[in-house]
N, C-alpha and C positions, 0 to 999 in steps of 0.2 A: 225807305232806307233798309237795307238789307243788315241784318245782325250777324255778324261776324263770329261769332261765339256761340252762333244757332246750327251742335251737329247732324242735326236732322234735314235742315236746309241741306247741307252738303250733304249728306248721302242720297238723297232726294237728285243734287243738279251732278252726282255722280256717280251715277251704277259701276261703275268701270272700276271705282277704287282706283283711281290714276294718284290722288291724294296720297293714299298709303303707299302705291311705289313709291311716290317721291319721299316720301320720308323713309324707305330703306333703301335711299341711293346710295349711303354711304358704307351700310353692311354689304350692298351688292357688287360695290369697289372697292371692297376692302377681300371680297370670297374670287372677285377675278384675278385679281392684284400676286395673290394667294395661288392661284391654279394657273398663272401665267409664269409664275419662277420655277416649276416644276417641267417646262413645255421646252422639249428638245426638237426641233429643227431637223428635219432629214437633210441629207447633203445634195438631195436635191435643188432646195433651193441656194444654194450660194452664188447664184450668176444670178438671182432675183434683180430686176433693173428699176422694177417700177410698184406699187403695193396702191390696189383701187378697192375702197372700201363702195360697197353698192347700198343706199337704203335710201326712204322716202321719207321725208316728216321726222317723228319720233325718231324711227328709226338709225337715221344717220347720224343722232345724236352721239353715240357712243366711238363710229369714226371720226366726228371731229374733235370729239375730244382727248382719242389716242394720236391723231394728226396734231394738235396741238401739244401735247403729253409731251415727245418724241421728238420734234421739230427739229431740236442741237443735235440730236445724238443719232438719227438715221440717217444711215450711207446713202439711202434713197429714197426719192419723191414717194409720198400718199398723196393720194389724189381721192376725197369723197365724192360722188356721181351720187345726186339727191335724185335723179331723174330717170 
């Protein structure tokens, strides 16, 4: 049975520290959150028709979560491509 409460085991079955990201997901939502209400738009984009978030795995984690974030409130399709 593996001991839960054993932090050695885990750093053991995770060099990567993917653990401690996950526990500062919410400082890291909260500092983009932050540096997104500051983010002007060139008027470039205003005939934007379509918004394709690109990532694999992990990755694309953070497009589906501004795809769903957003869902009411944008004028147009996201579309995540995990592949």
């Amino acid at each position: 049975m593996v001991a839960l409460d054993d932090h050695t085991l885990f750093d053991r079955l995770d060099p990567g520290g993917m653990r401690e990201r996950i526990a500062e997901l919410p400082q890291q939502c909260r500092a983009a959150w932050s540096l997104a209400q500051g983010l002007e738009l060139q008027s470039a984009y205003d005939n934007v028709r379509q918004i394709v978030i690109l990532g694999m795995g992990g990755s694309a984690i953070g497009g589906a979560l501004l795809q769903g974030l957003v869902a009411g409130e944008c004028a147009v399709p996201i579309t995540v491509v995990r592949g």
